[in-house]
C-alpha positions as semicolon CSV with decimal commas, in nm:
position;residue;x (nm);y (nm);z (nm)
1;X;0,000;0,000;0,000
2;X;0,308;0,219;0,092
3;X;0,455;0,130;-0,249
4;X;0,122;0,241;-0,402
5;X;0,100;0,573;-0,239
6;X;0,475;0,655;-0,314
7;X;0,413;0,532;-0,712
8;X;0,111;0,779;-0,746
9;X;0,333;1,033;-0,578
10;X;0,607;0,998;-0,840
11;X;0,451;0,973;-1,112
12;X;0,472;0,616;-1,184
13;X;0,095;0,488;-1,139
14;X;0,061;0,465;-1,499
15;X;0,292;0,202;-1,530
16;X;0,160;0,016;-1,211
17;X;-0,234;0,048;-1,344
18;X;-0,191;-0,329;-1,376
19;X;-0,115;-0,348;-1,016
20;X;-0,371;-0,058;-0,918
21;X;-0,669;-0,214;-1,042
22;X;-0,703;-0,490;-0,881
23;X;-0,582;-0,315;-0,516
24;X;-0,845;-0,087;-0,567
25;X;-1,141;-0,391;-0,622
26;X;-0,971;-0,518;-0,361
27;X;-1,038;-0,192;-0,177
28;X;-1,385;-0,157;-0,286
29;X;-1,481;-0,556;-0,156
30;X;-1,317;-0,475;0,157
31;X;-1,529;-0,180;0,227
32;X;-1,835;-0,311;0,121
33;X;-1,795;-0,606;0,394
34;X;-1,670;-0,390;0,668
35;X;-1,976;-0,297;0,900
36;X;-2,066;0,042;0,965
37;X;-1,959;0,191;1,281
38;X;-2,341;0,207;1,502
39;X;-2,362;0,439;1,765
40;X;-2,331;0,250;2,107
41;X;-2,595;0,287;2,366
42;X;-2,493;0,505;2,671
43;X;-2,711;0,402;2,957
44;X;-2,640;0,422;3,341
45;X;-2,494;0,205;3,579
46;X;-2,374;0,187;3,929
47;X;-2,016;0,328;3,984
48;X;-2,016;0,163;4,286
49;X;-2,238;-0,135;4,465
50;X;-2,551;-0,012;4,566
51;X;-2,713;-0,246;4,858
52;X;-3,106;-0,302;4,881
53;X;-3,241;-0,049;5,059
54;X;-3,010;0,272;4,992
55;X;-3,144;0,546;4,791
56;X;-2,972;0,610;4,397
57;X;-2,823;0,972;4,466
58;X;-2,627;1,110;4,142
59;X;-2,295;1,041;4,250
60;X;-2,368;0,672;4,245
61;X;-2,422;0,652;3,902
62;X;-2,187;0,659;3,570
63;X;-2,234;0,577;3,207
64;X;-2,107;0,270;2,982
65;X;-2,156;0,192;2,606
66;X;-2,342;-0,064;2,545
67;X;-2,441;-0,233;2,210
68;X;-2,677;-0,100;1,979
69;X;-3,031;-0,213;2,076
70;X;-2,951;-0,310;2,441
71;X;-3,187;-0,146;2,564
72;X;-3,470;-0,315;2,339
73;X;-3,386;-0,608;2,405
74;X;-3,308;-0,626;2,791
75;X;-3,554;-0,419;3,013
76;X;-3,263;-0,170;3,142
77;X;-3,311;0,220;3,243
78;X;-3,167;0,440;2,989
79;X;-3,170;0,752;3,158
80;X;-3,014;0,868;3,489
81;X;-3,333;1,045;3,632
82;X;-3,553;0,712;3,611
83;X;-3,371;0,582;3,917
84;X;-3,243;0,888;4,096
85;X;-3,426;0,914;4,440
86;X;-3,543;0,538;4,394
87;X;-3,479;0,291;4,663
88;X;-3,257;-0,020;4,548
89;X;-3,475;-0,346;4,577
90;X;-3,153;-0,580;4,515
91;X;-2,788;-0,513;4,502
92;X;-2,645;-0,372;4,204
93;X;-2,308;-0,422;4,111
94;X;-2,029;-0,163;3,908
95;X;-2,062;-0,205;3,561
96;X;-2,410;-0,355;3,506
97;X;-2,719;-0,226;3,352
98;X;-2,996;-0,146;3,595
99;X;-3,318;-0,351;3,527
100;X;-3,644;-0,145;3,583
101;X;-3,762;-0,361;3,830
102;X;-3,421;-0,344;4,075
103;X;-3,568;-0,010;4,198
104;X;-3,847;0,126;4,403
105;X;-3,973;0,383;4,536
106;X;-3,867;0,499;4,824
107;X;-4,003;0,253;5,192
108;X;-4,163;0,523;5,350
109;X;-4,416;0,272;5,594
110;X;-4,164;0,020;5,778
111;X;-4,298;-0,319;5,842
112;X;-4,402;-0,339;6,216
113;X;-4,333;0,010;6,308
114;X;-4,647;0,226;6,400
115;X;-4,832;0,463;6,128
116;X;-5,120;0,631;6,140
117;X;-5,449;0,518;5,964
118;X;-5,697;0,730;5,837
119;X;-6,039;0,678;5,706
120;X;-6,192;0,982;5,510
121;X;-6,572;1,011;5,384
122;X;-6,805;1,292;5,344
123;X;-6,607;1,541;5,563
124;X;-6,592;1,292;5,871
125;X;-6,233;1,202;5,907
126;X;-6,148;0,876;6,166
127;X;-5,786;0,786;6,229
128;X;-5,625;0,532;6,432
129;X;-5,301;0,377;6,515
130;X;-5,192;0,086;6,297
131;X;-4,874;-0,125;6,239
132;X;-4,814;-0,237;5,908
133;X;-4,758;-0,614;5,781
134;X;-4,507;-0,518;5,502
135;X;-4,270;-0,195;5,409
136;X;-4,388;0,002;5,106
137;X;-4,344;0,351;4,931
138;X;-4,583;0,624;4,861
139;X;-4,877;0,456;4,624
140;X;-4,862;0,130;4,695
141;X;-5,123;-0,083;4,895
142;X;-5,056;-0,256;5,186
143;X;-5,197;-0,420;5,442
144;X;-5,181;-0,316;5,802
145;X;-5,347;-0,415;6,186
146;X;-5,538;-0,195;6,359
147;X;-5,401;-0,188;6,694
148;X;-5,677;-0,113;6,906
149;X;-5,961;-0,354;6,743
150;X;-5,684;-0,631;6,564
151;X;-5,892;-0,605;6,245
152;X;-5,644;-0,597;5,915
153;X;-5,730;-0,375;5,647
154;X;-5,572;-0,265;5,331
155;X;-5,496;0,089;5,264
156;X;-5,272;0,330;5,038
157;X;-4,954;0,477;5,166
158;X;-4,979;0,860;5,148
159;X;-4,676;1,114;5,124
160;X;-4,688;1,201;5,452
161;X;-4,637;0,770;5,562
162;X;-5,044;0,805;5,694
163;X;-5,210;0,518;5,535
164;X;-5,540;0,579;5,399
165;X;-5,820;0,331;5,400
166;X;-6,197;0,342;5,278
167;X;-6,328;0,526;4,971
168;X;-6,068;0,734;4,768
């Protein structure tokens, strides 16, 4: 190739054009087989290991190329601010791609530790103390035991860790 480039320089590719013509189909086949260069897919991961429980701050997090189409065909957060503020529901380790469903919301009702329960219907408001049977985050239902009658209800964790119970 060298010897090609320094021909053409001097002058003396017209009496290599035997030689160039077949380098340059040569050239040509070569290119046509070599794949084009794909954008690789940026997505977050842990920069260091995240236990269950902790909550994904920014400075947890990094970026690493991954294949083209990752993303489609593993169920992996692409972005950063999906899982920033989230609570880790299983360790994730440096390097890997988090799965959507390795992070929750935030436990904001601890199993067995006292919240308040509140029942709210046409203005009359009842509340009551109540210990939950399971953690959970703002939104989800749980179930919890009144302590004063022992009944178990279900109810929706508020904002606030209240849980409400009855008609929305």
């Amino acid at each position: 190739m060298i010897g090609l480039v320094i021909a053409m320089a001097t002058g003396t590719a017209s009496r290599m054009s035997g030689t160039i013509r077949p380098l340059a189909g040569l050239i040509a086949m070569l290119a046509a087989l070599t794949p084009t260069l794909v954008r690789a897919d940026m997505l977050p991961v842990p920069a260091m290991t995240i236990r269950p429980g902790d909550v994904i701050t920014e400075s947890m997090l990094t970026e690493r190329a991954f294949p083209p189409g990752y993303t489609a065909r593993f169920a992996s957060v692409v972005d950063a601010g999906q899982v920033i503020g989230k609570s880790a529901r299983r360790m994730l380790l440096p390097g890997n791609p988090i799965p959507y469903n390795a992070v929750s919301e935030p436990e904001i009702v601890k199993r067995g530790v006292a919240a308040r329960l509140v029942f709210e219907a046409d203005g009359l408001i009842i509340t009551a103390l109540a210990t939950p049977l399971q953690s959970a985050g703002a939104g989800e239902h749980i179930r919890v035991r009144n302590v004063d009658s022992g009944l178990i209800v279900s109810g929706v964790v508020q904002p606030d860790g209240s849980i409400r119970v009855g008609v929305p």
